[in-house]
C-alpha positions as MATLAB code, in Angstrom:
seq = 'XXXXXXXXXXXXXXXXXXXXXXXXXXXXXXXXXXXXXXXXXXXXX';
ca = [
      -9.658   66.430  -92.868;
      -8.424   66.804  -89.771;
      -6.668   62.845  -88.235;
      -7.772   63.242  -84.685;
     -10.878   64.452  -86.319;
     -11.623   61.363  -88.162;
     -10.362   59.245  -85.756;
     -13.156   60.498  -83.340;
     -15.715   59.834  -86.133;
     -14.524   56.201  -86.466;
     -14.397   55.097  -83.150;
     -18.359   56.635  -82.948;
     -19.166   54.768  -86.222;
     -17.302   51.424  -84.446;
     -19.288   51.786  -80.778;
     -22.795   52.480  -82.669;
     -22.586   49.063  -84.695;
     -21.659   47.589  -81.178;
     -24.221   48.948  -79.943;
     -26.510   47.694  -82.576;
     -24.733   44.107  -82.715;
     -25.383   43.668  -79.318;
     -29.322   45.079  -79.805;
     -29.683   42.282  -82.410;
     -28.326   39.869  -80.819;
     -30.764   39.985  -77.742;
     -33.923   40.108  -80.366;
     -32.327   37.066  -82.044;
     -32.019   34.655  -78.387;
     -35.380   36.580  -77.296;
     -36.967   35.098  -80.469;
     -35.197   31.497  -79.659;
     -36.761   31.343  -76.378;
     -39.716   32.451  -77.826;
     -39.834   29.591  -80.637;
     -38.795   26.993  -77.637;
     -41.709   28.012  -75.966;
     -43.815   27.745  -78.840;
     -42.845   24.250  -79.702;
     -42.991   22.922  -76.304;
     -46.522   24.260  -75.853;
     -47.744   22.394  -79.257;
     -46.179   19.216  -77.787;
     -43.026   18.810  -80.107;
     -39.932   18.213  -78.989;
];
């Protein structure tokens, strides 16, 4: 296989799982807020 070939394909495979990091890592604080909400609204702090 060509280097600068595969090279390409890495650096595509690399920036999609940022990509996808990043992605969950909003869901996960957007789900934090979402439990502090939650809790405060029952009355426990």
């Amino acid at each position: 296989m060509n280097i600068k070939l595969f090279q390409k394909l890495i650096n595509e495979l690399i920036e999609e799982g940022v990509q996808v990091h990043k992605l969950t890592l909003l869901q996960i604080s957007y789900s934090l807020n979402l439990y502090k909400k939650l809790y405060r609204s029952m009355g426990v702090q």
